[in-house]
Each structure stands twice: as structure tokens, then as C-alpha cells.
N, C-alpha and C positions, 0 to 999 in steps of 0.2 A: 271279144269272143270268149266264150265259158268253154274251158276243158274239163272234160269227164272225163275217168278211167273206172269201167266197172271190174271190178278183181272176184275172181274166187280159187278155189283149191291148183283146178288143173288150164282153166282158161276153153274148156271145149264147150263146157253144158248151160251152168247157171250166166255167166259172165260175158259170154256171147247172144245169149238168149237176151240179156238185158241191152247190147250193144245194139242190136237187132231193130228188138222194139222201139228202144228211147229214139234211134233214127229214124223207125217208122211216124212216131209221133210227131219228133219235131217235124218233118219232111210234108205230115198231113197237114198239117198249120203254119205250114209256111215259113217256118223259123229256123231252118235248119242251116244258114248263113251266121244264125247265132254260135253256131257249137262246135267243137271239137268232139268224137267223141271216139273210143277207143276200151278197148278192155284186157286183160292181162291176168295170170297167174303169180298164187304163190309161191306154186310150187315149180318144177323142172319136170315132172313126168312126162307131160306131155307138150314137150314146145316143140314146133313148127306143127303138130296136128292142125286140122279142120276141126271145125264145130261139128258135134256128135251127130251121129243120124237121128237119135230121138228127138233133141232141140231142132236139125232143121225141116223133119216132118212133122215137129206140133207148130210150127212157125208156118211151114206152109199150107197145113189145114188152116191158121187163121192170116192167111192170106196175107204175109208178112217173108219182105225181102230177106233173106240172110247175108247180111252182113259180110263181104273176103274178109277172112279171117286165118290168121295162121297163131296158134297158141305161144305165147312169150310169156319170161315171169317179168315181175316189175319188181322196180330198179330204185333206187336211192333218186336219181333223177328223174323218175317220174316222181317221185312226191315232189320235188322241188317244181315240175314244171304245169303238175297238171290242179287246177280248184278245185278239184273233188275227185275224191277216190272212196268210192263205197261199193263196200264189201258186203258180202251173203249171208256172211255169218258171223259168229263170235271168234269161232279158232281164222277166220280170214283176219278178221280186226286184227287178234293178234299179233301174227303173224305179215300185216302189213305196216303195223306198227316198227315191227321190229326190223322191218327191210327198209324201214325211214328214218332208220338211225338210233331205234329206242324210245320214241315218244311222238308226240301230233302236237310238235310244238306250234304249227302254222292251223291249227285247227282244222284240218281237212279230210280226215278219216270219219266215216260213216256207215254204219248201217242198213242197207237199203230199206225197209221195213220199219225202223225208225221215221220215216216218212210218212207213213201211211196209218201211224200211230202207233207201232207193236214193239215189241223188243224180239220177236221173232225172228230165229234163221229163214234163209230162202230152202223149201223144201229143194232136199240135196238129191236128182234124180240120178247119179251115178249109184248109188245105193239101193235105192226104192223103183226105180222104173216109171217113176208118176211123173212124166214131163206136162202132163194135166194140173196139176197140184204144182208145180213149180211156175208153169205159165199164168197160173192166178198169184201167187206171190210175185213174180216178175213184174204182170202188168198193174197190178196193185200199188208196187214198191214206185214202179218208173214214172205211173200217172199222178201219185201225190206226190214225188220228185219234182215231176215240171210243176205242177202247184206250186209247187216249196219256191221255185226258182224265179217263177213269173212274180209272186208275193215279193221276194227278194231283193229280185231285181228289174221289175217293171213296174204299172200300177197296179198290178192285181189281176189284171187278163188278158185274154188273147189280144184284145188290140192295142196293146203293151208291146210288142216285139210284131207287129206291123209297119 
């Protein structure tokens, strides 16, 4: 099984929005036996929240489960237990660097967008209001993620994890 933990600032908008999708997807293709998947904060503001109303009405306009979800930060123990933890942005990297002791000695801190080719943040709609613009970098970031992952760790396609 591959564990994911998608992280960002507060755990309501961007990090759930990606928990969301990447379930939707696997769940679409029949893989979702493959995954753990789970997401978290860096921060403390908002833990035990729900996923924001903007994230679960741009998720329900594109016809996507939201995820139960209660906001949590992440823990030293998650980096130890989860293979991937990718973050939204740069201040997440850094800042989940540093809740895993000071470094990514096990190589598992990421980017999400990184993936999809960019060095880009995930547009940060707690700010801007465009959960439009966040949900094209989300399903951007997540759908060249399972690429990444099926390349990785299958042959190369979907009928790799059939």
C-alpha cells in the first residue's frame, strides 16, 4: 500500500482539496486498495475544522466526493510513517521539513506541482478566493502524481495496478 499525506498551511482548502481528488481518481480506476491517503497541516489554526465551503462547492460543481475530514497538523510520525508527503508550496516544504526533524533525510517531501513539471505553489485560495485556479493546479498536480506513481511503481499504466 502507498501512503500519501497531502499537507498545507491550515489543512481546510488546498490539502483537502487534493485528499478529495487523488481519492476520486484512484476510486475512478479502480486502485484505490492501492492507497492510504490522508492530508494535514502545518500549522495549528485550524485543527479539528472541516474542509472550507469554497473547496467543497468547487469540488461539488466537478462532481467530486469530499473527503470527512477534520483539520490536524502533521507530526514527526507522520513523516516516519507516511511515502510521500507533498506540500503546496514552498513556506509548506519548509515548514514540513522542519516538523520532520530538520531535513528529508528519507526523501519524501515534495512539491505537488513539481509533478506536473513546474516549481510552482498550488494557488493559495484562502487568500485570492479562486478555488477555480486552485482546482486546475490540484487536478494538474494529482493527475501527474498518479503518472509519477504508476511510472514508479507499476509498468507504466493503468493496467499496472489491475
Amino acid at each position: 500500500m502507498i501512503k500519501i499525506l497531502f499537507i498545507c498551511h491550515g489543512n481546510i482548502c488546498r490539502s483537502t482539496m487534493c485528499e478529495s481528488y487523488f481519492t476520486h481518481i484512484v476510486k475512478r480506476d479502480r486502485i484505490a486498495h492501492l492507497f492510504e491517503i490522508d492530508s494535514a497541516a502545518t500549522s495549528r489554526e485550524e485543527i479539528g475544522n472541516g474542509p472550507h465551503y469554497g473547496t467543497r462547492s468547487k469540488l461539488k460543481q466537478m462532481g467530486i466526493e469530499v473527503v470527512p475530514h477534520r483539520a490536524r497538523q502533521m507530526t514527526r510520525e507522520d513523516y516516519l510513517y507516511y511515502d510521500y508527503l507533498i506540500g503546496m508550496d514552498t513556506a509548506n516544504i519548509r515548514n514540513m521539513t522542519r516538523i520532520a526533524g530538520g531535513s528529508d533525510s528519507q526523501g519524501k517531501i515534495y512539491k505537488l506541482l513539481t509533478f506536473a513539471g513546474k516549481g510552482d505553489d498550488v494557488a493559495d485560495p484562502w487568500y485570492s478566493g479562486d478555488f477555480d485556479a486552485t482546482y486546475r493546479d490540484v487536478s494538474a498536480g494529482c493527475d501527474a502524481f498518479l503518472e509519477y506513481l504508476r511510472e514508479k511503481h507499476g509498468t507504466g499504466g493503468k493496467a499496472a495496478y489491475r
